[in-house]
C-alpha positions as CSV (number, residue, x, y, z in Angstrom):
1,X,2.5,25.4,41.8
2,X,-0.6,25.6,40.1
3,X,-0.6,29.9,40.7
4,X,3.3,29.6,38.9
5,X,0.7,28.1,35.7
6,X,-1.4,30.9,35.9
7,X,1.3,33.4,36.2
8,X,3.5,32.1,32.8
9,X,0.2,31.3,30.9
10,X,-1.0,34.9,31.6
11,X,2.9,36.1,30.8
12,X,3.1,34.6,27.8
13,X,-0.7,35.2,27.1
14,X,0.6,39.2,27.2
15,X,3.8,38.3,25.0
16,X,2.0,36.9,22.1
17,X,-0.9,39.3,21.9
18,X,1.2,42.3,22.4
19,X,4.8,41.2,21.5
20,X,6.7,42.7,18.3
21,X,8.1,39.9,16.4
22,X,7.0,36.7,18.7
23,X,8.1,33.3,17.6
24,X,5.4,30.6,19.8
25,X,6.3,27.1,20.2
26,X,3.7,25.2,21.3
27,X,5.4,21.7,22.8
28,X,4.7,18.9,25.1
29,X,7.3,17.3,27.7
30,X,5.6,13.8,26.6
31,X,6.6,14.3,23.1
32,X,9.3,13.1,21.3
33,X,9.0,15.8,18.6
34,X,9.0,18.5,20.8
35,X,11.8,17.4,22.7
36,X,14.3,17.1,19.9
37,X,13.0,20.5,18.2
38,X,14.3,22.1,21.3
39,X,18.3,21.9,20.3
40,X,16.4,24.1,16.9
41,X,14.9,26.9,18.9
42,X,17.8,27.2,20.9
43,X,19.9,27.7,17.9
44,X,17.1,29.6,16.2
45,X,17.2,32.2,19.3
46,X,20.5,32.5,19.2
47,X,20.5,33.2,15.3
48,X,17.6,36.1,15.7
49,X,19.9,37.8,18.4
50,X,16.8,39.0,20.2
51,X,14.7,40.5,17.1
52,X,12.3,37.6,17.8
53,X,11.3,36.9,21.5
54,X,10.6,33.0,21.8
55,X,7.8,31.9,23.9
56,X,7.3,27.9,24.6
57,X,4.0,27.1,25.8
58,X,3.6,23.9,27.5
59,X,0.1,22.9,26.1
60,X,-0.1,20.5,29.1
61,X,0.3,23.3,31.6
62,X,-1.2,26.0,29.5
63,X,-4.2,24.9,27.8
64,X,-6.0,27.9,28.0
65,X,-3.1,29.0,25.4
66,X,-3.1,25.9,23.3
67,X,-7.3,25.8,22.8
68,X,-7.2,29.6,22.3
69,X,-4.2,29.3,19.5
70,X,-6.5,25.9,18.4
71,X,-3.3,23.6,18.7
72,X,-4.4,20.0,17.3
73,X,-0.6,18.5,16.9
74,X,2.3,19.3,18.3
75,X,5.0,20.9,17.8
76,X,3.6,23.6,16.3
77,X,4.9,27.1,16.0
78,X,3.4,30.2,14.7
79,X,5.3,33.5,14.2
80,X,3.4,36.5,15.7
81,X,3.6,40.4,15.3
82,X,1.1,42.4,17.6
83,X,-1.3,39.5,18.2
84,X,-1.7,38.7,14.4
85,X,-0.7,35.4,13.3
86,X,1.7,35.5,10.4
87,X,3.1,32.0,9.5
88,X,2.3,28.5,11.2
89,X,4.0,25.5,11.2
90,X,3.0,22.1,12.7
91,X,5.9,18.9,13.2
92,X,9.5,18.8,12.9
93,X,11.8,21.7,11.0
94,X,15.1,22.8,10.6
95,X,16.7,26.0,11.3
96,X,16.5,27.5,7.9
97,X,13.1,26.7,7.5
98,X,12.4,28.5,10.8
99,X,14.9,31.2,9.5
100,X,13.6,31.7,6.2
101,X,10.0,31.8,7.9
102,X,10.5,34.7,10.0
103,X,13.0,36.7,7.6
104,X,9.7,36.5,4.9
105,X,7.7,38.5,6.9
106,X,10.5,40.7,8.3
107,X,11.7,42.4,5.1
């Protein structure tokens, strides 16, 4: 179990230092927060139609990840391009904000 942790943290390590447009949720399981935001990524993945990759980092399982990406409060997302941090977000949002967000820096 614990080499599967190593394997997705490295994985997504890759995604969002490398990735093109990279949209990172940073969540808990223990969190109520997180756990209703999920219905809102889902949507918002299905909105980008693959020009953003999603990656969810478990900060419980991954917190190599979360200390690197100094995650304090969760939710939080930040949108990515090549490793460089672009727009971050910490709490609760809605689809257009996450929207609007990514189609700012996508122009």
């Amino acid at each position: 179990m614990k080499e599967k942790k190593v394997v997705r943290e490295e994985r997504n390590k890759e995604k969002l230092t490398s990735g093109d447009w990279v949209m990172a949720e940073f969540y808990s399981i223990h969190s109520l927060k997180s756990s209703r935001m999920h219905a809102v990524i889902d949507e918002f993945k299905k909105l980008m139609g693959g020009k953003v990759e999603v990656v969810q980092v478990n900060v419980d399982e991954e917190k190599t990840l979360a200390e690197f990406y100094t995650i304090v409060h969760i939710p939080t997302y930040i949108f990515l391009r090549k490793g460089e941090q672009l727009w971050r977000q910490t709490g609760e949002l809605g689809l257009d904000r996450l929207e609007k967000a990514v189609k700012e820096f996508m122009v």
